[in-house]
N, C-alpha and C positions, 0 to 999 in steps of 0.2 A: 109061405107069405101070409103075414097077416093080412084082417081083411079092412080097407083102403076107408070106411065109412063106422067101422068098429062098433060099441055097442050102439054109439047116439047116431042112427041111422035115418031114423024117422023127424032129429030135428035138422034142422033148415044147415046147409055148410058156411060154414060162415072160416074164413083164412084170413091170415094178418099177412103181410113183409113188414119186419122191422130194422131199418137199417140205425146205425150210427153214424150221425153227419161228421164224422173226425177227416172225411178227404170226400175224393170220387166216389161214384157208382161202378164199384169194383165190376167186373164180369160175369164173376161166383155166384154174387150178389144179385145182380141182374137175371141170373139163372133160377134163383131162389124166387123173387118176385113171379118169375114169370110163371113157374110150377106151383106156387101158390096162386096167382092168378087165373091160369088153366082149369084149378081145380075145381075152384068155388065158380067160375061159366060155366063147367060141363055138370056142373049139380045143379045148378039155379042158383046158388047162391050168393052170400057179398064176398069182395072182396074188399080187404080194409088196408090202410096204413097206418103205422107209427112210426113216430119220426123219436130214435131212444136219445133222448141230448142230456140224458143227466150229469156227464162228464159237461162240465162247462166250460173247465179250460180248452179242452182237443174240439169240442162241437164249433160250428160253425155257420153262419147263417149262409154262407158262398156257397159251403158243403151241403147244405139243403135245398138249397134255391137248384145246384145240380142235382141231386140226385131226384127230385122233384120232375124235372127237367130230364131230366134222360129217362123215369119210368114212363114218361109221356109221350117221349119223341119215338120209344119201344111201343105205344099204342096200348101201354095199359093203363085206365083207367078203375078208379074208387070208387067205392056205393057210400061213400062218406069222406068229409075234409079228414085233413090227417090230423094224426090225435100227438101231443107233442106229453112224452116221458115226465118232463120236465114239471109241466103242469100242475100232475098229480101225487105231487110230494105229501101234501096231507092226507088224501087217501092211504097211500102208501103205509104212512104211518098207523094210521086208525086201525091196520090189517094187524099192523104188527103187535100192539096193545090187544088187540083182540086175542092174538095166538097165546098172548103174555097172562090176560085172563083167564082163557083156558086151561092154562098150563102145560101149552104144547111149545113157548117158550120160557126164557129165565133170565135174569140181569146179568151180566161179567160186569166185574169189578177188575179185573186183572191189568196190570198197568201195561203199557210198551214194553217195558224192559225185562218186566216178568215174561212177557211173550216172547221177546226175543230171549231172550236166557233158556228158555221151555223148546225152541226150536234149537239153539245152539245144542243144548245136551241130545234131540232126538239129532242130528247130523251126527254129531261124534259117536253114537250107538249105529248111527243106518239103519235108523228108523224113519218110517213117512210119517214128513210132517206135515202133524195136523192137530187141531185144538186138543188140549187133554182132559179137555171136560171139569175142570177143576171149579167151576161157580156152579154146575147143572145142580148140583144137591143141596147145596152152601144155604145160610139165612141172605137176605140183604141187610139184615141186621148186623152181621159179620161184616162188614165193609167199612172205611172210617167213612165218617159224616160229611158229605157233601164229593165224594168221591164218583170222579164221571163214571157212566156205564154205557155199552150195549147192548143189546139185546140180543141170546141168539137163540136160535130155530134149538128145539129140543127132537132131535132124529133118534129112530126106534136103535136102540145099541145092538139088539140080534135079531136076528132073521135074514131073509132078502127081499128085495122088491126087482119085479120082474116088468119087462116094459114087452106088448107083443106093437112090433112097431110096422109099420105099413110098406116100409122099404128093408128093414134091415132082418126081421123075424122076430124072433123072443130074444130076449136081453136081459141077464139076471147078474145084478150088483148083490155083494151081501153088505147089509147094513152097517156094520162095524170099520165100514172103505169112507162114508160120509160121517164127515165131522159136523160138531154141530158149528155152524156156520153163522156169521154175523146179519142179523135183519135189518138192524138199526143200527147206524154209529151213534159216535157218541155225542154229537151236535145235531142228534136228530135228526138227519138223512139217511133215508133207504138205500141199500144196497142194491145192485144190478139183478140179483137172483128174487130178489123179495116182487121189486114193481113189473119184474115181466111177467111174475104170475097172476099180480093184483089184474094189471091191465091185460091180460088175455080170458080173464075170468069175466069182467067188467066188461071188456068187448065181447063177451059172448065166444070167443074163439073155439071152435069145435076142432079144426085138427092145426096142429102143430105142424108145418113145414118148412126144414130149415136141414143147413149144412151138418156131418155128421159130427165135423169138429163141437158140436153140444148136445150130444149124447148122455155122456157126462153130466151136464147140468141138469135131462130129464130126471135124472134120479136123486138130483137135488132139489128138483123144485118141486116132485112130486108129495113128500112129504106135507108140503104147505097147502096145496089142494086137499089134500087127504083130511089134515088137523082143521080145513074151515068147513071140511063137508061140501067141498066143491066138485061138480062134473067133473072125470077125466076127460082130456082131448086124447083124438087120436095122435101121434106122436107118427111123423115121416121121415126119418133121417137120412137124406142125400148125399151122398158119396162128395169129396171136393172134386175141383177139376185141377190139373195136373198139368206141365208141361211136357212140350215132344218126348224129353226127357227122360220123363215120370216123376219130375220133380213137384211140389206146389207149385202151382202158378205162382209167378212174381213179376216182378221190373223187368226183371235178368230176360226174360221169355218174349220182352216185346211190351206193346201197351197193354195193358189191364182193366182199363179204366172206359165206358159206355163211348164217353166222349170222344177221345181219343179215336174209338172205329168211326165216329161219326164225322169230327170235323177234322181231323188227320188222315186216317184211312179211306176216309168218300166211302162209307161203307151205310147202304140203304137199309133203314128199321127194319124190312120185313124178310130181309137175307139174316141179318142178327138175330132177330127173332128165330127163325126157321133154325139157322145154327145152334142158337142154345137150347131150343127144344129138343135138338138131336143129339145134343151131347148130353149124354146119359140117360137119355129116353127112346125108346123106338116102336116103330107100328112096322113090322115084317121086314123090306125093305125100301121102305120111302123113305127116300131123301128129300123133293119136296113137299113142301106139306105147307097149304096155305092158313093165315089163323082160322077162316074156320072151320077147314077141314080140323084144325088142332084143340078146336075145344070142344067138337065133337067127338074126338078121339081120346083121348087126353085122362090117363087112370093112372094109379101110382103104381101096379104090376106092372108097367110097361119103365120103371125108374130098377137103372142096373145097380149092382151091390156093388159093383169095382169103379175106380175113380177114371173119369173118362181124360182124355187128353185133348186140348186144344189145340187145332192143325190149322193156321192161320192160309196154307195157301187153298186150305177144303171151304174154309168162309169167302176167300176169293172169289175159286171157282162159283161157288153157291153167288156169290154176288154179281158177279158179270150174268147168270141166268136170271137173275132180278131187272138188274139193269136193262135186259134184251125186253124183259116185260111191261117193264113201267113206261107211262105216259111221257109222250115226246116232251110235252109242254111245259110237265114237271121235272124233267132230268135238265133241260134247258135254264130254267130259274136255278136249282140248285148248281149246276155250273155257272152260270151268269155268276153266282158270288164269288164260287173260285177265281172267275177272272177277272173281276171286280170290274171298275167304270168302264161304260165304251162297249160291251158287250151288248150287242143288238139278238134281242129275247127271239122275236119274228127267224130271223136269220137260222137262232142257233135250233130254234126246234125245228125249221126243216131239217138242218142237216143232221139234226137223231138217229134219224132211219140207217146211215149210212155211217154214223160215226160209234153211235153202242155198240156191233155187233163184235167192236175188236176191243173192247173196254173192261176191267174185269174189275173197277171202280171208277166214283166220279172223279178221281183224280187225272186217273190216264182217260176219262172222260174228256176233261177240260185241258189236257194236254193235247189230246187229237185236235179238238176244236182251235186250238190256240190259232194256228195257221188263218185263220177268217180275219184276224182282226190285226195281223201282223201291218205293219207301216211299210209301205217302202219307201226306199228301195230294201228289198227283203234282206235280213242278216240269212247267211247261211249257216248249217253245222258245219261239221270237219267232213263227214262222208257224202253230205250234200255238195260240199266245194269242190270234194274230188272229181265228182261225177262229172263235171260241167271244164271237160276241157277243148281245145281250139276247135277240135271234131264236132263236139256236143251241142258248144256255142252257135256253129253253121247250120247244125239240126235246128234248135230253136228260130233261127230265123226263116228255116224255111218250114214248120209247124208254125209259126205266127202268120204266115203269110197263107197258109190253109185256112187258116180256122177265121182270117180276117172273112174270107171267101165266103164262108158259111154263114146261113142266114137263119138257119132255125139254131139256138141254142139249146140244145136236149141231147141227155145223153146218147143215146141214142145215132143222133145224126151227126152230130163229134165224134163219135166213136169210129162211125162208117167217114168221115173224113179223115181220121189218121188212118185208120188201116190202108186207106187209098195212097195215104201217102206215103206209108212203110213197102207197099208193095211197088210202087213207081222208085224206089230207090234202091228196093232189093234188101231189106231188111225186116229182121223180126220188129211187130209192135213194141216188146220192151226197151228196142233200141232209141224209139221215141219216146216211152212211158217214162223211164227213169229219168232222165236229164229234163222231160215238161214236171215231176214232181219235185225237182228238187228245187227249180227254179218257182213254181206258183206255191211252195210250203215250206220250202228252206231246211227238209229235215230228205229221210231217204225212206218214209212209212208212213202211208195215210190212205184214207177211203178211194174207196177206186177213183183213176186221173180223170176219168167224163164224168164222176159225181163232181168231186174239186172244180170242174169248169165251171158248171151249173151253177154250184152252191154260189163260188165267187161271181160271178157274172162275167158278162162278157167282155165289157170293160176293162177291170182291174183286172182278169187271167189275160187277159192280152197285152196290157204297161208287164205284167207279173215277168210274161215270159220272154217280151222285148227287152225288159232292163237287161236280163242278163244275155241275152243274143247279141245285143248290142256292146258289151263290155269284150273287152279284149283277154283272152283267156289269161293268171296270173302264173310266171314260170320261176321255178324254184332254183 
């Protein structure tokens, strides 16, 4: 394993995430962020963003204002605004004139069709296609007069260049596999390879952290640090993550995308978070691990070579442990929106204590809770209505007619009044338990039946359980 801080040890770590606003804050993605994030707290140093939007058609201000939005709501924070790709088209440019002065690049002249014509005959041979170098040596003189050009990188034709990377080991491409590649088109726009070098140079970037799928591109951009006399970064290539599968993550696998676990899944930042630090990172066997146990811990030896798999019911589980942890007051508000108007805040964070422990998101959160705020006369389910037949119906009237009895409302002393009255009639408590829950919740699953009293009051658990005591059982 190379070593994680390489030769520039002594300067300051400085990490970028570079996303492409063309959709969501993929997962990957989010993964990438946060291990570059991790890195540069557990050194002291920044963490940055850019925002790469030089595709203008696919880029998107929606797709930014998300992914903005979801590295935040994940708790990671920048040591500077984000710097947008876009911006810096004439920088960009001025690198490429520079390379061009050097002599580390050269004009093409070569038209579309000669390029397609030159890739046709390397397919019919099964050859890899790749530029043939035909302007590298040429005059610009040779060219007709006023004839567009681009500009490309002039890459060493033999030897190799060797990458010792911090996750992956040594890495040796031979030079004669990179073509010389396009810097500048030909209306004067930077290429995608040219301005991630410019602006990772310009921001100072000391290690490169990013998926392995651009492995590949270190040893294309490296050439261009090299030809300007620039610092090498350290280079970290992270393994992709995978479905149950072992496929790429995709669509097909479920949601993808930051949002989606958030506003679809009810799935809290600091359970996401903890997930994606553990896929493809680990400390012995800790599964949790709070953030800052994780930026004290947190080294790129600890990032596996093999691609990890995403186990959406291991983020559950990991979520209902979050969920058990977090503030009543704040699981309350974030269900309050799931259940939109009418949800009384007061109400719902008492009953927390009693309604998280069986929730393994804020969804089935706000599902438990639904029963508080249900109207009656209460709708049943299908196994709630079973329950509640002419038998059932005679229970309830004589548990309403207990519990009218009873003067302290606490679970506690409800509790000691139905047992009293399961035992004067000779039956087990669940023989009153089930047919009082199905009638004060309309479902056949909920926080214990003397929490449900409480939470509802004494009031409305007692209309709850007269309405349907008083109804005449329905016969099929």
């Amino acid at each position: 394993m190379a070593s994680e801080t390489g030769t520039g040890a002594a300067a300051p770590v400085v990490t970028r995430f570079a996303p492409s606003p063309t959709g969501y804050l993929h997962i990957g993605g989010a993964r990438t962020a946060l291990f570059n994030w991790l890195f540069s707290r557990h050194h002291g140093g920044k963490a940055l963003l850019r925002i790469e939007d030089t595709d203008r058609k696919r880029s998107t201000q929606d797709a930014i204002d998300k992914i903005i939005d979801g590295l935040a709501w994940l708790g990671l924070d920048y040591d500077a605004p984000p710097l947008f790709q876009s911006d810096r088209a004439a920088r960009h440019a001025e690198v490429a004139q520079q390379l061009l002065a050097k002599g580390h690049a050269y004009r093409c002249f070569a038209t579309p069709e000669e390029l397609e014509a030159m890739r046709a005959e390397q397919r019919a041979r099964k050859l890899p296609q790749r530029y043939d170098r035909r302007w590298r040596d040429r005059a610009e003189s040779e060219a007709p007069a006023g004839a567009p050009s681009v500009i490309r990188l002039k890459v060493p034709e033999a030897g190799e260049t060797s990458i010792e990377d911090a996750v992956q080991g040594r890495v040796t491409v031979q030079n004669a596999e990179i073509d010389d590649y396009v810097l500048l088109r030909a209306d004067g726009t930077p290429t995608y390879m040219l301005a991630v070098v410019v602006d990772d140079h310009d921001m100072g970037v000391t290690h490169v952290i990013r998926g392995d799928d651009h492995l590949n591109n270190a040893f294309r951009q490296l050439p261009i640090i090299k030809a300007m006399g620039w610092p090498e970064p350290v280079y970290a290539h992270i393994p992709l993550i995978h479905g149950t599968d072992g496929a790429k993550l995709s669509k097909r696998h479920g949601a993808v995308g930051v949002e989606a676990y958030r506003d679809d899944e009810g799935v809290l930042p600091e359970a996401l978070f903890n997930y994606l630090l553990r896929l493809g990172w680990g400390h012995g066997d800790r599964e949790e691990i709070t953030r800052e146990e994780a930026i004290a811990l947190f080294d790129l030896a600890g990032v596996g070579k093999s691609p990890s798999r995403f186990d959406f019911k291991k983020l559950q589980n990991l979520n209902g442990h979050y969920i058990r942890e977090a503030d009543d007051a704040r699981l309350a508000a974030l269900v309050a929106e799931r259940l939109g108007t009418g949800a009384d805040l007061a109400l719902l964070t008492c009953a927390m204590p009693v309604l998280k422990p069986r929730a393994r998101d804020l969804n089935e959160l706000a599902e438990g809770a639904r029963f508080l705020f249900a109207k009656r006369p209460l709708a049943l389910d299908d196994k709630a209505r079973g329950l509640l037949g002419n038998e059932e119906r005679g229970l309830l009237a004589a548990i309403a007619a207990a519990l009218r009895a009873e003067r302290s409302w606490d679970a506690e002393a409800l509790e000691a009044r139905i047992k009293a009255l399961a035992e004067q009639l000779g039956l087990g408590l669940g023989k009153l338990a089930q047919p009082m829950r199905a009638a004060l919740t309309g479902t056949t699953t909920s926080p214990g039946i003397f929490d449900v009293l409480v939470l509802l009051g004494r009031d409305e658990a007692l209309a709850r359980i007269e309405d349907h005591a008083a109804q005449p059982a329905t016969t099929s």
